[in-house]
N, C-alpha and C positions, 0 to 999 in steps of 0.2 A: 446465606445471603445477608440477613441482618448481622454476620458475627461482621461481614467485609465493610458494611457500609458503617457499625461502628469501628472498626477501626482505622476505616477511612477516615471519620470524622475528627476522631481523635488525633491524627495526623497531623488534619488542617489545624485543628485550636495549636495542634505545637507549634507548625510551622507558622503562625501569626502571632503568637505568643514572640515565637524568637525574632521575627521581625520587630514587632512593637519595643521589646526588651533591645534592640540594636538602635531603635529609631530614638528610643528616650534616653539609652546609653551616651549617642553623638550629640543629643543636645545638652546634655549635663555636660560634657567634657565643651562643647563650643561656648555654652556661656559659664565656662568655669574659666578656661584660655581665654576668651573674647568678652567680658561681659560690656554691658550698656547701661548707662545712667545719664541726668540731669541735658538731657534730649530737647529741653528748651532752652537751656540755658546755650547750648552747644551750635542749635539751630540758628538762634537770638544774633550772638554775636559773630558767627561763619558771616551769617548774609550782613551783619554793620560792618565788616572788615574786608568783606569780598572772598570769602574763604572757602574750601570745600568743605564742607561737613565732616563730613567720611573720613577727611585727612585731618581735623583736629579730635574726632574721636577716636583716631589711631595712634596718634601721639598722646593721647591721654591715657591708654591701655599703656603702649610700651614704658611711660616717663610715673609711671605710680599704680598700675591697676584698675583705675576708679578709686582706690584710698583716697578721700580727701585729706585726711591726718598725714599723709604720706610725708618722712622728712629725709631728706640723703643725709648723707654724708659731709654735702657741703653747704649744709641750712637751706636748698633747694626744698620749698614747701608746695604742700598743695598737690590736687590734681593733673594740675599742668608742668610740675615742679618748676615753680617762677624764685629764681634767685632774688636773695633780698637785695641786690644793688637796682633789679630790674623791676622790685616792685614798688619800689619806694620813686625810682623814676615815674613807673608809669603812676603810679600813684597822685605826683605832683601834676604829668602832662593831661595827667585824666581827672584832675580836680579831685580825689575821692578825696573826701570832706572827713576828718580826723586819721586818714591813712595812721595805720599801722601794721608792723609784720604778719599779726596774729590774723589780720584779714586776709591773708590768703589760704587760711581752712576754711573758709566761706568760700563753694562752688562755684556761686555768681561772681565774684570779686575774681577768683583765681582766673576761670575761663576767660571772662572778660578781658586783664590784663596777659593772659597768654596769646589770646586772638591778637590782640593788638599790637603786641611784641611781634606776631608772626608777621601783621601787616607789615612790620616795620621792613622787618626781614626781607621777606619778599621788592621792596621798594630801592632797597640798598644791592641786592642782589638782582637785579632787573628781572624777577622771577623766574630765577632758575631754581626748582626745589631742591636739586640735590644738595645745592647752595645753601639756602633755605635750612633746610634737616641738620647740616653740618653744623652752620652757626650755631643752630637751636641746642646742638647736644655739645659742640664742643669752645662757643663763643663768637662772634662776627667778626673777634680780632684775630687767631686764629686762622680762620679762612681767608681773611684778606693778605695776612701774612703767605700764605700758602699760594694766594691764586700770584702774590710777587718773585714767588721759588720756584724755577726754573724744572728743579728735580720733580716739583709738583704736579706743575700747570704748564702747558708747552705753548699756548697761544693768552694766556691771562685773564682767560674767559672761565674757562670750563680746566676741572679738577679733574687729572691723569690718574692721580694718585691719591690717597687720603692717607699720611703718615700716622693718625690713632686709629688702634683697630677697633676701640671703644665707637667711634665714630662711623667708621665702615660698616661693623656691626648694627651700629643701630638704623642707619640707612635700609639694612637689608630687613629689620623688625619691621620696621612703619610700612614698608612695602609689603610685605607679608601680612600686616593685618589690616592694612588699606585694600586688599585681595577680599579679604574678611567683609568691612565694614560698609564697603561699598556692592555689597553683593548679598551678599545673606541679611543684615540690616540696614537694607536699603530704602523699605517701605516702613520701618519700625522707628530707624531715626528721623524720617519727614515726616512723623506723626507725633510732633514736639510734646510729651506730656512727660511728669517726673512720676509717675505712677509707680514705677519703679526704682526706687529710691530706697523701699522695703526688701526689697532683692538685694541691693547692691548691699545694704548695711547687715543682712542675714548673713550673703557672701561673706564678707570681710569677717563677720563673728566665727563664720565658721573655718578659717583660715587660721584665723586665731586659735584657735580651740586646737586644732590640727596641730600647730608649731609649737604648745604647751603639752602637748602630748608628744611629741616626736623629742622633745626638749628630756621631758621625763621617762622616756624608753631607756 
């Protein structure tokens, strides 16, 4: 009788062991794919620009990570990756007082001018997101060119087709982790604090560290 009821015991510690080991397994991988930072900042300027939370900390996951150092390919910097034509605009229309490029590795700076870019966005495209999304990834000219191309747009409104698949593509990302951001960090991001800022910069180091090893394999 005692041999059964140890080994029953023994059963449960496993089988709550491999739950536990599943349950911490999906959150490492959800905020390794998903993670979350500067949640005031985020919160701050969504509600100054009318924006959704959720949907600017989805486009901040697909468009850099959370890397604030983040730089493309075509000097798109920052968080938000704000092109330099776009931030020296918004730079002037937002008064930032010594603007320069280099402020947009500064979280507050970058957000700030990305939300406001977004508002723009949205203003120009009588908020259509998908509108919205396209611009943001593949330029506002671009799109308007497109909603004037017949092979594109069938009525001049709305987008049949999207001709880069870079842009398709990332339509389908933001959607996907707006799924994310608005569901699982829902109560995490309306609780604005950078508390974790330490998270994010550990992430990134340890990213790092990973692609210096994978480097040297």
């Amino acid at each position: 009788m005692l041999f059964k009821i140890r080994k029953l015991i023994k059963k449960t510690i496993i089988f709550f062991t491999i739950i536990i080991l599943i349950i911490v397994g999906g959150l490492v991988v959800l905020t390794t794919k998903y993670p979350i930072g500067y949640k005031s900042a985020i919160v701050k300027y969504s509600n100054e620009y009318n924006l959704d939370p959720y949907l600017v900390a989805s486009i901040i996951n697909v468009e850099s990570k959370y890397d604030k150092n983040a730089i493309s390919s075509k000097e798109a910097k920052g968080l938000m990756q704000i092109a330099p034509q776009t931030g020296q605009w918004a730079g002037e229309v937002l008064g930032i007082e010594n603007y320069n490029a280099e402020m947009l590795f500064d979280p507050e700076v970058n957000i700030r001018i990305g939300t406001w870019y977004l508002n723009n966005l949205f203003t120009e495209f009588n908020g259509d997101l998908d509108l919205v999304l396209a611009a943001y990834n593949a330029g506002s000219g671009n799109v308007s060119k497109w909603l004037d191309n017949e092979e594109y747009c069938r009525d001049g409104v709305t987008l049949s087709v999207i001709p880069f698949k870079e842009t398709k593509d990332y339509l389908v990302k933001i959607q996907d982790n707006y799924k994310v951001y608005s569901s699982v960090y829902k109560e995490y991001i309306m609780n604005p604090t950078d508390k974790d800022s330490l998270y994010i910069n550990l992430l990134h180091n340890i990213r790092r560290v990973l692609k210096e090893l994978m480097r040297n394999i």
